[in-house]
C-alpha positions as CSV (number, residue, x, y, z in Angstrom):
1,X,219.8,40.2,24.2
2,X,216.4,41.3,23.5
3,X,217.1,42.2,20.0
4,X,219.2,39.3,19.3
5,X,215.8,37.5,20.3
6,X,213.6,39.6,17.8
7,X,216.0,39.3,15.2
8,X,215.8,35.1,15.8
9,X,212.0,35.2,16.2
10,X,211.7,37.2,13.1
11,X,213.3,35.4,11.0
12,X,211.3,32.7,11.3
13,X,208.6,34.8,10.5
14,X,209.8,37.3,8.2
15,X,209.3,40.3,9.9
16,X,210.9,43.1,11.6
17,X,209.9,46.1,13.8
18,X,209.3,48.4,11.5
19,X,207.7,46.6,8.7
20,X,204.6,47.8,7.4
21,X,201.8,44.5,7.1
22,X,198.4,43.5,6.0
23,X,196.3,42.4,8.1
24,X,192.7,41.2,8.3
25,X,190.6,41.8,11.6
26,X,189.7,38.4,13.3
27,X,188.7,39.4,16.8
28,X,187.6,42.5,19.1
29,X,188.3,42.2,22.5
30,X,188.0,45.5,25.4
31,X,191.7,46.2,25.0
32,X,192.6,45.3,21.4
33,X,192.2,43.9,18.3
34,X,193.9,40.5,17.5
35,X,194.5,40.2,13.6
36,X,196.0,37.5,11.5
37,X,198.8,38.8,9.1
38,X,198.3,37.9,5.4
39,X,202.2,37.7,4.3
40,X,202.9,35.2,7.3
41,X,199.4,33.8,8.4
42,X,200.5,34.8,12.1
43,X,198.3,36.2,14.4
44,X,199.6,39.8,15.9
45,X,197.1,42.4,18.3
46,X,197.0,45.7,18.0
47,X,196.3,47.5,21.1
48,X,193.8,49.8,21.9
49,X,196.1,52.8,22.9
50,X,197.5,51.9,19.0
51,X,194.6,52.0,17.0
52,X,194.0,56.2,16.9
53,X,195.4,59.3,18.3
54,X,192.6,60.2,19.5
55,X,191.0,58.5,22.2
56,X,189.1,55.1,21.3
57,X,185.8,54.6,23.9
58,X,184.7,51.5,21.6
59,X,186.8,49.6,18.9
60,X,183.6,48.8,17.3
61,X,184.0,52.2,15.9
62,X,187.3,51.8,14.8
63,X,187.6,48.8,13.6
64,X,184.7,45.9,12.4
65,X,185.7,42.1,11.8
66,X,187.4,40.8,8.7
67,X,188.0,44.3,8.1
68,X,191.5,44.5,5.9
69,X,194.4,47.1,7.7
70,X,198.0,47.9,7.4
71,X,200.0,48.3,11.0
72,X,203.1,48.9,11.5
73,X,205.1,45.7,13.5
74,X,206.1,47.7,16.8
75,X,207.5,44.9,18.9
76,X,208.1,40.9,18.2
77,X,208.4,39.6,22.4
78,X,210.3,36.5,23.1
79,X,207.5,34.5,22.9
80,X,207.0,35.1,19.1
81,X,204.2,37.6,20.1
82,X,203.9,40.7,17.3
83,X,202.1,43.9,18.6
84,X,200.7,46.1,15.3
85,X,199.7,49.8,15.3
86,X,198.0,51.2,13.2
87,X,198.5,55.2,14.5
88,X,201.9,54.8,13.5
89,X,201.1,54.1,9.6
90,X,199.4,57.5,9.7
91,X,200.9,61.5,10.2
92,X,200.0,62.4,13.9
93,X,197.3,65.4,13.4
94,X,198.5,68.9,13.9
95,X,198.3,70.5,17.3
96,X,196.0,73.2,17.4
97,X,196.5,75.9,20.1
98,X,194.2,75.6,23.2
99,X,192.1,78.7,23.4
100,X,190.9,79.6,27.2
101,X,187.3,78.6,27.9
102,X,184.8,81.8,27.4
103,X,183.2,81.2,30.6
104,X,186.3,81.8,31.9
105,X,187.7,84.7,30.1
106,X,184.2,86.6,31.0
107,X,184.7,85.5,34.7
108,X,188.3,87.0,34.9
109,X,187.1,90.3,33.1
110,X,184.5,90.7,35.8
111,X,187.1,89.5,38.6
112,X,186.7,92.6,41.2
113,X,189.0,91.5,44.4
114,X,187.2,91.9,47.7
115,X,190.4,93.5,48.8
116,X,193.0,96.0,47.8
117,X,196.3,97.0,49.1
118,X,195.8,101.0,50.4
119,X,197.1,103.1,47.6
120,X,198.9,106.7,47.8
121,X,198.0,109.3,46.4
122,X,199.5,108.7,42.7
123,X,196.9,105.7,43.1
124,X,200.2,103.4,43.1
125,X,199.9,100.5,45.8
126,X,202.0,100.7,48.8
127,X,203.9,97.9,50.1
128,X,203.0,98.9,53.5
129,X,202.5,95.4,55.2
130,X,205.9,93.3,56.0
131,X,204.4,90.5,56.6
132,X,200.7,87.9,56.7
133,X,199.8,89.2,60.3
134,X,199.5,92.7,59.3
135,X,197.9,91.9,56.2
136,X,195.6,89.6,57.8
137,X,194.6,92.4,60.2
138,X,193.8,94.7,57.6
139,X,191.8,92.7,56.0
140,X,189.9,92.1,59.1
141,X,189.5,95.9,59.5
142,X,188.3,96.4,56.0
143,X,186.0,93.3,56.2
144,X,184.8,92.9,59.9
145,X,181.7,90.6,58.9
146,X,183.7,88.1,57.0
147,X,186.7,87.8,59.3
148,X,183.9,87.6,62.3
149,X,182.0,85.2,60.1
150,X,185.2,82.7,59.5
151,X,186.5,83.2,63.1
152,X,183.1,82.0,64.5
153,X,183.1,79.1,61.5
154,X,186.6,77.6,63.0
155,X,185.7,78.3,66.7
156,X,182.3,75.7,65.7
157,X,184.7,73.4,63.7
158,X,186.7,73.1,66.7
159,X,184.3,72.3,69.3
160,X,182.9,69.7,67.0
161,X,186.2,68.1,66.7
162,X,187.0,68.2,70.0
163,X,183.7,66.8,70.9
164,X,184.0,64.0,68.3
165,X,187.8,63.1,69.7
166,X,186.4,63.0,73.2
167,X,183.6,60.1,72.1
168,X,186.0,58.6,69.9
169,X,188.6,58.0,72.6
170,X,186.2,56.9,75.9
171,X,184.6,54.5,73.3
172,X,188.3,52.9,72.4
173,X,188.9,53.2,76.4
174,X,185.6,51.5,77.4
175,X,186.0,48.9,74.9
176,X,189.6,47.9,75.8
177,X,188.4,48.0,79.1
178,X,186.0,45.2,79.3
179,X,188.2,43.2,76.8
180,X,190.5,42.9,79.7
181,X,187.8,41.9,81.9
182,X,186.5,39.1,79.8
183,X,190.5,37.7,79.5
184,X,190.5,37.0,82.8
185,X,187.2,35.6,83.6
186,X,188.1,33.0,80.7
C-alpha cells in the first residue's frame, strides 16, 4: 500500500526514492534542513541524522542558506512529504580500528592484585577453595584490616538504615494517626 502511495505521489512530482536531486538550502531549523528542489520546485528536509556520518552539533557548520546540494530522495510519505540525505550521495568513511586508551594499557601493566590464590611449589595456583565462603575467608586471613575495615563499614550502613526506617515509619504512623482524628471531629 505504501508504495503504491509513493509511486502515485511521485508521479506527480517526478521523483522516486532513489533519485539523486539538486537542491538549494532555504531554511535551518535544530533538526534539519528544509530545501526547495530545483527539477520540481518542491520543498523536501533533510534531516539532521542525514546530513554527515559523523556527528552534526550545529548545521550551521554543515550547511549555510542558499547553499546549492545534491541528496538522495530517501522517502516520499503520503502526504507528498520528500525527506533528502545527503550522507547517502557520499562513500561511508572507512573504519579505522579502535586502539585501547594509553592510560589504560599503563594502568593494566601496573595492575598488581591485592590477592592471589596460594600457589604450590611448581609456583602453579591451586584450586584449593570449592566455593565463595572459603575464598572469602582467605581473603580475610590474608587481609585482616580490610575485611575488618568493610565489616565495620556495613555494620554502620546498617544501623543508619535501620535508624532512618524507624523515623520514616513512626512519622507515616503519626501522620495517619491524626488524619483519622480530624475525620471524625469534621
Amino acid at each position: 500500500m505504501e508504495t503504491a502511495n509513493n509511486t502515485e505521489l511521485s508521479a506527480g512530482l517526478n521523483l522516486n526514492t532513489g533519485d539523486i536531486v539538486d537542491c538549494t538550502v532555504e531554511q535551518i531549523m535544530p533538526y534539519g534542513a528544509f530545501v526547495r528542489i530545483s527539477e520540481n520546485g518542491r520543498k523536501g528536509m533533510i534531516h539532521i541524522s542525514e546530513l554527515s556520518y559523523n556527528f552534526v552539533k550545529d548545521i550551521n557548520e554543515v550547511l549555510k542558506i542558499q547553499d546549492k546540494v545534491k541528496a538522495k530522495v530517501i522517502k516520499i510519505d503520503e502526504r507528498g512529504r520528500i525527506d533528502l540525505s545527503l550522507k547517502q550521495t557520499k562513500e561511508p568513511p572507512a573504519q579505522q580500528p579502535r586502539t585501547p586508551r594509553p592510560a589504560m594499557q599503563a594502568k593494566r601493566e601496573n595492575f598488581k592484585p591485592k590477592f592471589t590464590r596460594p600457589q604450590n611449589e611448581a609456583g602453579e595456583n591451586k584450586n584449593e577453595f570449592r566455593d565463595y565462603h572459603e575464598f572469602r575467608a582467605a581473603y580475610r586471613e590474608a587481609n585482616p584490616e580490610e575485611a575488618d575495615s568493610f565489616e565495620k563499614k556495613m555494620a554502620s550502613f546498617l544501623k543508619t538504615s535501620e535508624a532512618k526506617i524507624t523515623d520514616l515509619n513512626s512519622r507515616a504512623s503519626a501522620r495517619s494517626g491524626r488524619s483519622t482524628r480530624r475525620r471524625r471531629n469534621d
